[in-house]
C-alpha positions as CSV (number, residue, x, y, z in Angstrom):
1,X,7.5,1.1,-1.1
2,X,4.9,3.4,-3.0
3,X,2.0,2.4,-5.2
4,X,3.3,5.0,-8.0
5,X,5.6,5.6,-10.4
6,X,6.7,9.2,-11.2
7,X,7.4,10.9,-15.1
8,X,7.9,14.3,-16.7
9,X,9.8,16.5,-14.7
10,X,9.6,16.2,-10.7
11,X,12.2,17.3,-7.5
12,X,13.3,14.5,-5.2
13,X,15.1,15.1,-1.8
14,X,18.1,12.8,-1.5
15,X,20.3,12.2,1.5
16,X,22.6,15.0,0.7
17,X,21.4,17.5,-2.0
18,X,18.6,17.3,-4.3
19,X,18.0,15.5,-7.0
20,X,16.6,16.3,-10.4
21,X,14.5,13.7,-12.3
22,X,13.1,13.8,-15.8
23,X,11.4,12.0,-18.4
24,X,11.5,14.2,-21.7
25,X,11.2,13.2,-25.5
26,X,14.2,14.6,-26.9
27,X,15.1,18.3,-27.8
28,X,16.9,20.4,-25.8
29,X,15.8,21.5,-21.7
30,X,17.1,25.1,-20.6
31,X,20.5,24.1,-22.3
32,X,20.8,20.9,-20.4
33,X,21.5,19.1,-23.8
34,X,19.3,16.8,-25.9
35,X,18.1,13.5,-24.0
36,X,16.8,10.9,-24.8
37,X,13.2,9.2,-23.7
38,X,14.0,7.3,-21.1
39,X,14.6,8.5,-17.3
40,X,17.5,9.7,-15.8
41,X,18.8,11.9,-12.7
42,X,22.1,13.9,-11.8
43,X,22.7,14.9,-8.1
44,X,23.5,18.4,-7.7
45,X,25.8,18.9,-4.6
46,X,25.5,21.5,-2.1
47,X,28.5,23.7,-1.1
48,X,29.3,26.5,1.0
49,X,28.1,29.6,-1.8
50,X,24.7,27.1,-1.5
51,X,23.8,25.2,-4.4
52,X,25.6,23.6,-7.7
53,X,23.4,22.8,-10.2
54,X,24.2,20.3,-12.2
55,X,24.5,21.9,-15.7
56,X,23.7,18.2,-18.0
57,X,22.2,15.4,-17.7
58,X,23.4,11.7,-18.6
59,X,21.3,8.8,-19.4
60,X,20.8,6.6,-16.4
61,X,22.6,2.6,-17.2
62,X,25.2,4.2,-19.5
63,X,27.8,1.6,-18.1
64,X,27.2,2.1,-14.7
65,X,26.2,-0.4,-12.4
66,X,23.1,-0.6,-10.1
67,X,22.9,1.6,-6.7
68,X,20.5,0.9,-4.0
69,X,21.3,4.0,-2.0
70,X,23.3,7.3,-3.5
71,X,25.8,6.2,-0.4
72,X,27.3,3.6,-2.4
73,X,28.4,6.4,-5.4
74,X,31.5,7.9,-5.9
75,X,30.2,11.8,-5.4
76,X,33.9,13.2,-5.4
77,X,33.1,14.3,-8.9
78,X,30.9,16.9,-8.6
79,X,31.8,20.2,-7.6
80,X,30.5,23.8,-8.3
81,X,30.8,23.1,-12.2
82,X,27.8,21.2,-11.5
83,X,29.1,17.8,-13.0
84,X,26.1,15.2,-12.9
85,X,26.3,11.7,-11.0
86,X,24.3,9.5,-11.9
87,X,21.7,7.6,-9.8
88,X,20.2,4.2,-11.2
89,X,17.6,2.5,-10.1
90,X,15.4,5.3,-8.9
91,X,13.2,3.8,-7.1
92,X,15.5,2.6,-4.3
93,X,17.5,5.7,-3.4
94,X,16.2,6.7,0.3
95,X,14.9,9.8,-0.3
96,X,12.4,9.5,-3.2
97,X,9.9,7.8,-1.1
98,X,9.9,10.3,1.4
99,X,9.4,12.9,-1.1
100,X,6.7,10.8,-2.8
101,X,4.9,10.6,0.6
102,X,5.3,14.0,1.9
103,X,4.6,16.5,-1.1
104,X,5.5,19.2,-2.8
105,X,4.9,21.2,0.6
106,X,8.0,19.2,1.9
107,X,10.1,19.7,-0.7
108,X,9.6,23.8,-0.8
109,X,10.6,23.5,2.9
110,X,14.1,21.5,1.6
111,X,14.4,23.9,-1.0
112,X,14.6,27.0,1.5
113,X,17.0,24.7,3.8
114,X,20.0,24.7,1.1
115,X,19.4,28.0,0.0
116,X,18.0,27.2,-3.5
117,X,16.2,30.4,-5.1
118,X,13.6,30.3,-7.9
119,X,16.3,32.1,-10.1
120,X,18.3,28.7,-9.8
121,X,15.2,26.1,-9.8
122,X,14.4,28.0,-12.8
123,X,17.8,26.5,-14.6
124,X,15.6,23.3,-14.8
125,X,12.9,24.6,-16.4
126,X,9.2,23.9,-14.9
127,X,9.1,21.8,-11.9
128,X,5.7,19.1,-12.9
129,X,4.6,16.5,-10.5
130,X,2.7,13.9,-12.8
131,X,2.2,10.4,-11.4
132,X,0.7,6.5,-13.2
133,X,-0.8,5.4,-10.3
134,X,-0.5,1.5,-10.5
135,X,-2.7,0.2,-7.2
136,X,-1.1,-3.6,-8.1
137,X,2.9,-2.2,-7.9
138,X,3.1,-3.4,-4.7
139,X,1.0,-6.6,-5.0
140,X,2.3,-9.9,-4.4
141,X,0.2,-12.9,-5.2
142,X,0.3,-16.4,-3.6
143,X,1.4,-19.0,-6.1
144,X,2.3,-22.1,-3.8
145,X,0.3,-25.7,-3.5
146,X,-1.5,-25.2,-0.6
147,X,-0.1,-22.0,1.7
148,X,2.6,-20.5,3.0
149,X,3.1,-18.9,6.6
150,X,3.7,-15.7,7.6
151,X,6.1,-15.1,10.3
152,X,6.9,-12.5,12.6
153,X,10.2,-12.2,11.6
154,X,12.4,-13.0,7.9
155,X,13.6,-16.2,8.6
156,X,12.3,-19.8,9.6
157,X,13.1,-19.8,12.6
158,X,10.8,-17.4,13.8
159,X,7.2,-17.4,15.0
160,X,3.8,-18.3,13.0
161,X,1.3,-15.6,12.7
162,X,-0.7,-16.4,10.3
163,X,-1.1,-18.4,7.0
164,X,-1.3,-17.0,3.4
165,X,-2.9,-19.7,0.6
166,X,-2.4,-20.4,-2.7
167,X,-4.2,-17.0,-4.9
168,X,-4.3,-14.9,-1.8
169,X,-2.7,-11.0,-2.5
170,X,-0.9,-9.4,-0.5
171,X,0.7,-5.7,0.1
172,X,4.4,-5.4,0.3
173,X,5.1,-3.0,2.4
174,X,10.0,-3.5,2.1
175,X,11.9,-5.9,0.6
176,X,13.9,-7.9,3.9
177,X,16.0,-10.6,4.8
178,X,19.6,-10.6,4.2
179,X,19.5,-11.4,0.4
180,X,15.9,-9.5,0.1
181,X,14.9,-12.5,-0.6
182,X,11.9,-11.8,2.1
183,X,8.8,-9.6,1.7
184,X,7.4,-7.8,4.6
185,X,4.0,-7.7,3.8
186,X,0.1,-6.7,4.9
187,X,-2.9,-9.5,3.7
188,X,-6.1,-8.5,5.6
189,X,-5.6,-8.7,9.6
190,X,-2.2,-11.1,8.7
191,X,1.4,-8.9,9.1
192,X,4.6,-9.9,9.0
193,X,7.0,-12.1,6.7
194,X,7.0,-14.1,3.4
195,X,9.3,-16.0,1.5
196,X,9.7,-13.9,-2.1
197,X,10.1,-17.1,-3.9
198,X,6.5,-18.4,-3.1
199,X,4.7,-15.0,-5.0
200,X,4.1,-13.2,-8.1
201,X,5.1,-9.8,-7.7
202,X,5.6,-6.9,-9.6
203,X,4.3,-7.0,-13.4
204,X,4.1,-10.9,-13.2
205,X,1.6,-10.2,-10.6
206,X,-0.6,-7.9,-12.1
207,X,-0.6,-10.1,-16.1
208,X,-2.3,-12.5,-13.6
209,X,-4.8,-10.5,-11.0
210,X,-7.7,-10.7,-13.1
211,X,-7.8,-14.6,-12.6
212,X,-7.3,-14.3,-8.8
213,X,-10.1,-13.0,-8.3
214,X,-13.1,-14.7,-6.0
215,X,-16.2,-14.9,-6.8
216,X,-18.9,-15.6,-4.0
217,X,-22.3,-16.1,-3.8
218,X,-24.2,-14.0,-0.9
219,X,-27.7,-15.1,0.2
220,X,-30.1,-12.5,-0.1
221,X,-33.0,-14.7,0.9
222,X,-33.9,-15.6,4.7
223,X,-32.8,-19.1,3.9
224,X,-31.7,-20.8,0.7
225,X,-31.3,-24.6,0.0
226,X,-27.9,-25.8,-1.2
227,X,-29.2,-28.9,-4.2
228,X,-26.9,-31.9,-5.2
229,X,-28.2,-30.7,-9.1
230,X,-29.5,-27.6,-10.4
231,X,-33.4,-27.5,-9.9
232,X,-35.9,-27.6,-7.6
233,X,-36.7,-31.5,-8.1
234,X,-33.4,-32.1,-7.1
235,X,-32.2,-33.6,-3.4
236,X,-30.7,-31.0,-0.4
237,X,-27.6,-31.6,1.0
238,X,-27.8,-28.7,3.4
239,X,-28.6,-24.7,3.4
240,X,-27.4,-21.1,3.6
241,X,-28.8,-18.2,5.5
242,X,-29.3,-14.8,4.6
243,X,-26.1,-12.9,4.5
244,X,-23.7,-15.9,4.4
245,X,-22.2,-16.9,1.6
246,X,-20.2,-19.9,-0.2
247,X,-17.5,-19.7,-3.2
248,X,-19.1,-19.3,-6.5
249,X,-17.8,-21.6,-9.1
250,X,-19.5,-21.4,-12.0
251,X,-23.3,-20.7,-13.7
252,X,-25.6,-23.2,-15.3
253,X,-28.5,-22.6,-16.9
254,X,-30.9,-25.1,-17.6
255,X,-33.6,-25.3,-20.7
256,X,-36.4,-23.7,-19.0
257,X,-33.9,-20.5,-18.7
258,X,-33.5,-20.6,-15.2
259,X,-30.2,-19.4,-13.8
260,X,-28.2,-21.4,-11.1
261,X,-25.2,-21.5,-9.6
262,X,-22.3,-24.0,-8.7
263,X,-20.6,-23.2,-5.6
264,X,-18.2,-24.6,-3.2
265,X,-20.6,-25.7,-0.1
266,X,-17.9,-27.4,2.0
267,X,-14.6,-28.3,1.4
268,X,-15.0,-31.7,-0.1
269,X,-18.7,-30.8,-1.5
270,X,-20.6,-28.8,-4.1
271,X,-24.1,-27.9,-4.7
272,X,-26.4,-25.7,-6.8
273,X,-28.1,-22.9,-5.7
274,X,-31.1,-20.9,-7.6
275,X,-29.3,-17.4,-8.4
276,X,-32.4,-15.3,-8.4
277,X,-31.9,-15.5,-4.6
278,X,-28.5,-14.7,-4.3
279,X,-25.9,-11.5,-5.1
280,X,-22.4,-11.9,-6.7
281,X,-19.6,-10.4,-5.5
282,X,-15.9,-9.8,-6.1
283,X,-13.1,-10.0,-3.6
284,X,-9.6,-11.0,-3.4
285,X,-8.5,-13.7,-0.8
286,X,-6.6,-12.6,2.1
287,X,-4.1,-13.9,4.4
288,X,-5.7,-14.9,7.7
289,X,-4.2,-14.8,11.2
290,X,-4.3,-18.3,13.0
291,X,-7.5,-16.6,15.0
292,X,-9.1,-15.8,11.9
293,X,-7.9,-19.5,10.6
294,X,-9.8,-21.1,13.9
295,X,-12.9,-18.8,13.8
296,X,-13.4,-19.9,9.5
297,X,-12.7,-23.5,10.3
298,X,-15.5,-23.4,13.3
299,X,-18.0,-21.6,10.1
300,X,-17.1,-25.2,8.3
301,X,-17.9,-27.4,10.3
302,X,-21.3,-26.1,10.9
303,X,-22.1,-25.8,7.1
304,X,-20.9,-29.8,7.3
305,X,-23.0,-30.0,10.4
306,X,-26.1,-29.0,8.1
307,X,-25.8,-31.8,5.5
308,X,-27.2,-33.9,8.3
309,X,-30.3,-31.4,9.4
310,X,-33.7,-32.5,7.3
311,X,-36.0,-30.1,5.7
312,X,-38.7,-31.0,7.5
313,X,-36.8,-29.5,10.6
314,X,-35.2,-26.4,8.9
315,X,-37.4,-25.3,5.8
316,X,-35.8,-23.5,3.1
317,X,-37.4,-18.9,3.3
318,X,-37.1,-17.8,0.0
319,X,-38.5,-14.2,1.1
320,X,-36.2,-11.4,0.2
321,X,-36.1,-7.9,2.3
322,X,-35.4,-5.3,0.0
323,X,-34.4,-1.9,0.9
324,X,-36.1,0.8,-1.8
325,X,-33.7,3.5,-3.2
326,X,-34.6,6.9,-1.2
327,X,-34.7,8.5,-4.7
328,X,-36.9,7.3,-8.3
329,X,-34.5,9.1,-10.8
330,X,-36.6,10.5,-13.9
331,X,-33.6,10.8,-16.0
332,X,-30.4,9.0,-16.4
333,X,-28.5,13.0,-15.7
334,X,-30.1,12.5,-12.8
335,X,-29.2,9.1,-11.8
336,X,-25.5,10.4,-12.6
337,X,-25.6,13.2,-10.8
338,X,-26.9,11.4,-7.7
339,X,-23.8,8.9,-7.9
340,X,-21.3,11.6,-8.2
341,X,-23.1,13.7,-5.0
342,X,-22.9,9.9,-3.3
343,X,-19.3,9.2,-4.3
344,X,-18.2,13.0,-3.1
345,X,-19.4,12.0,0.7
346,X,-16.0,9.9,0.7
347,X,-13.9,12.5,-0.2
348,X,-10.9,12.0,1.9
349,X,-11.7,8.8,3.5
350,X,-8.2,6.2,3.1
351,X,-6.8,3.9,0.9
352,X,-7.3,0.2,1.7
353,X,-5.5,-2.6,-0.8
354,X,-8.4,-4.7,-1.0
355,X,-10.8,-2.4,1.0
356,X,-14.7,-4.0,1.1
357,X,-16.2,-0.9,2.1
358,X,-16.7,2.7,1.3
359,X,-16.0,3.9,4.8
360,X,-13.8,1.7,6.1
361,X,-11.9,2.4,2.6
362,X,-10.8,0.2,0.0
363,X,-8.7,1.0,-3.3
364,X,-9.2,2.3,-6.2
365,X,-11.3,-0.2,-8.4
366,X,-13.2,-1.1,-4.8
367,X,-13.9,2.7,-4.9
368,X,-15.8,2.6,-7.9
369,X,-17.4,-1.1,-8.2
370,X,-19.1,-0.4,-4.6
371,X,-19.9,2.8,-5.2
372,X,-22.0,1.5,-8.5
373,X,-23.0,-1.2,-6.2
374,X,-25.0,0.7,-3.8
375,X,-27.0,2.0,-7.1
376,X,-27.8,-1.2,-8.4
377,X,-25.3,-2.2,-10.5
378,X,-22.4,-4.8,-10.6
379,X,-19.0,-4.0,-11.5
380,X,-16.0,-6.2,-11.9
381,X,-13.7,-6.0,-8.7
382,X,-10.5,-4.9,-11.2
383,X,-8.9,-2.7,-12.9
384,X,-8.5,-4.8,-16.0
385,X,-12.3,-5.9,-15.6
386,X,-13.4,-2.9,-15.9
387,X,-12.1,-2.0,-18.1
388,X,-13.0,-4.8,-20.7
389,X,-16.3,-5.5,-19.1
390,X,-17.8,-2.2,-17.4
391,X,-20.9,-0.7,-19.7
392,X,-19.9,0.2,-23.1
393,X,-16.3,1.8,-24.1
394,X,-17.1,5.4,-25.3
395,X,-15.3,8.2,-26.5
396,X,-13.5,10.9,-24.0
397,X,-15.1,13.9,-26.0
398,X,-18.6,11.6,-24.8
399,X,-17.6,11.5,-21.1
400,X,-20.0,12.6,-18.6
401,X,-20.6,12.7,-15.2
402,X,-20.4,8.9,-13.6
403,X,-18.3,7.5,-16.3
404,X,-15.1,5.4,-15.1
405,X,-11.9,6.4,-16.3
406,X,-9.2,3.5,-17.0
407,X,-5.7,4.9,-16.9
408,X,-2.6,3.0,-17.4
409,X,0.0,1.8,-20.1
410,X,1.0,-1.3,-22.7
411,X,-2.8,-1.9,-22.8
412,X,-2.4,-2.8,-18.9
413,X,-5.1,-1.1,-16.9
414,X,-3.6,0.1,-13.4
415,X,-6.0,2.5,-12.1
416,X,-10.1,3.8,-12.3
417,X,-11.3,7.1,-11.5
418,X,-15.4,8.0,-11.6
419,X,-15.9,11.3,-14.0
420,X,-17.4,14.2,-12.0
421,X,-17.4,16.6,-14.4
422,X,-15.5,19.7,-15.9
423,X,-12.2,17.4,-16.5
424,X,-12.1,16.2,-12.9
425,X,-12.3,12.7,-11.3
426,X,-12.5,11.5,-8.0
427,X,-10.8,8.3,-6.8
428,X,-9.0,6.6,-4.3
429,X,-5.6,7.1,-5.5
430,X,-2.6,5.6,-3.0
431,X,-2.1,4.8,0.5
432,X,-0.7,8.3,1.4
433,X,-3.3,10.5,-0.7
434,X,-7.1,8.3,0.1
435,X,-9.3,9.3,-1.6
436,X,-9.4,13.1,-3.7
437,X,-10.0,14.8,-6.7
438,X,-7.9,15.0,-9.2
439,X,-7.1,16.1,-13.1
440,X,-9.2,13.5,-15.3
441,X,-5.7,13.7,-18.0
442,X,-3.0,13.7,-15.3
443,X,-2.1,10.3,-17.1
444,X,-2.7,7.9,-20.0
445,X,-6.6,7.0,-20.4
446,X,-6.9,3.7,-21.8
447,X,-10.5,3.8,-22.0
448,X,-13.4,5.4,-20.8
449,X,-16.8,3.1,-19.9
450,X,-20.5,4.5,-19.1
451,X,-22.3,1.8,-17.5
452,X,-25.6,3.5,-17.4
453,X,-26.8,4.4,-21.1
């Protein structure tokens, strides 16, 4: 299953022949006939003079009912008058995803194999690979009580591996089970399979992402108290050291302006924290093996341990170590091109779903938010916050150097790219590509932010 969905005009290699899919508003297409917008395909079967191109095509659902695989349709039709079959649901015939991973390199290689020339490609007019990246197609998200497992095979009869809880993503990687009624999946270091029923998935899963979202509070400060009430005057129940951190659940700010934070200090306990000591961060919740489940459970009890330790015994540090940026930037054009010359030292590192770091990889709105991150500035972990909450929404003809690009459809944002200049972005685009440089237009712009003037 591939983060993407493809438009315009692209080449697919199908068990069989090729395949020829379009997307076109109307008019006519190297006297294939008018069509309407909308997609459709006709499979053009190879014979023994080489290849019969399929001289129209039909609009896909026209009383025909869905095929997972072009196996299951009655080909017998089509012969060297190039009669079109029609393939439905695109997305599940075999050879698309292969095609989708392997590139327009692959397909020239197929091409040569049935004897296709460029005089007969050229009956189709302009072969175009365009692609909406969407880096939530493939997301499911957690919506059960408390958790569900993850087992090592798609039934219930088969072994635990881990446990996924309620608001935790995860990556489907195949439909499975007898009734694909499973999900084989990838959350974090957890692999194997869920039950379908327990998730959104799909456009029900990304209308909700933004509100699965975590926000946690990371102690920047050698050691921070954890207070039963905002405020200094107010009691300890226990502490936090530098580089730990606790779920953030909401700000207060009191009268004197001060700015604290509620978090989740234990499982059945909250406390306040003073924010000026702290950094807020974004991540999505993960799946965790029954290791990991053991090793977080151990991290509890010793924050619950702490409620009983006295001050007098472990005194609150408030003294923060802070790294100075190598550079002082005299000019915001310089601050931008700095970030672009950072972000280009990850050019071609991979794709992660979820991804907390730049080299280890992470997606696409990780890509940018951490890459802002390490300059100062804090970015919402989406694609949709971003959108509605990165900088200020400017103009394309005002882009420059470091903007973020929101693509996507419906309003919906699917995918951020960072602006480097002379109508080029780089992002981390899909699991097969990483990250790369690509056409800023190669899709629809939503919006375009500049978070630093």
């Amino acid at each position: 299953m591939e983060n993407k969905r493809k438009s315009v005009i692209c080449i697919c290699i199908l068990t069989g022949g090729l395949c020829i899919v379009a997307e076109c508003a109307g008019g006519r297409m190297n006297g294939m006939g008018a069509v309407e917008a909308k997609t459709y395909m006709a499979k053009a079967m190879r014979t023994d003079r080489g290849y019969a191109a399929a001289d129209f095509i039909t609009p896909v659902g026209d009383g025909m009912d869905d095929a997972e695989n072009v196996g299951d349709l009655d080909t017998e039709g089509a012969d060297a008058a190039g009669e079109g079959i029609m393939v439905q649901k695109v997305s599940y015939c075999g050879g698309i995803q292969e095609f989708f991973e392997r590139g327009t390199e692959y397909v020239n290689e197929k091409l040569e194999y049935y004897g296709i020339s460029e005089e007969d490609l050229a009956a189709f007019g302009p072969v175009v690979l365009m692609e909406e990246e969407n880096e939530y197609a493939d997301l499911a998200i957690a919506n059960v009580d408390n958790y569900v497992n993850v087992r090592a095979e798609p039934n219930t009869e088969s072994a635990i591996l881990g446990k996924i809880y309620h608001g935790a993503v995860a990556h489907v990687l195949e439909m499975a089970g007898e009734n694909n009624d499973w999900f084989r999946i990838v959350s974090g270091n957890a692999e194997g399979y869920i039950k379908a029923e327990y998730f959104f998935y799909g456009d029900a899963a990304l209308e909700v992402i933004d509100d699965y979202v975590t926000r946690y509070a990371v102690v920047i400060a050698d050691r921070l108290n954890v207070r039963e009430n905002p405020g200094t005057d107010s009691a300890r129940i226990g502490y936090i050291d530098k580089g730990e951190r606790v779920r953030l659940l909401e700000h207060v700010y009191l009268d004197t302006q001060e700015e604290w934070l509620k978090v989740q200090y234990t499982d059945d306990s909250t406390g306040y924290v003073a924010a000026e000591y702290v950094n807020v961060v974004e991540e999505f919740v993960y799946g965790k093996t029954l290791e990991e489940e053991e090793k977080e459970l151990a991290e509890k009890r010793a924050l619950e341990a702490r409620k009983q330790v006295p001050e007098s015994q472990v005194s609150e540090n408030t003294s923060v170590s802070v790294t100075p940026p190598n550079t002082e930037y005299a000019t915001n054009e310089e601050l931008r091109g700095q970030i672009v010359e950072y972000a280009m030292q990850f050019l071609g590192n991979k794709y992660v779903h979820g991804g907390q770091t730049l080299a280890g990889g992470t997606d696409c709105s990780g890509f940018t938010s951490l890459i802002y991150a390490d300059f100062g500035y804090s970015l919402s972990r989406t694609p949709g916050g971003q959108l509605s909450g990165a900088g200020r929404g400017i103009e394309y003809s005002e882009i420059q150097p470091g903007d973020i690009i929101c693509y996507g459809s419906g309003g919906t944002c699917t995918h951020v790219a960072l602006y480097i200049g002379n109508g080029q972005i780089i992002h981390s685009s899909t699991p097969i590509k990483g990250v790369v440089i690509g056409n800023a237009g190669y899709t629809t712009i939503l919006g375009v932010r500049n978070v630093i003037d």
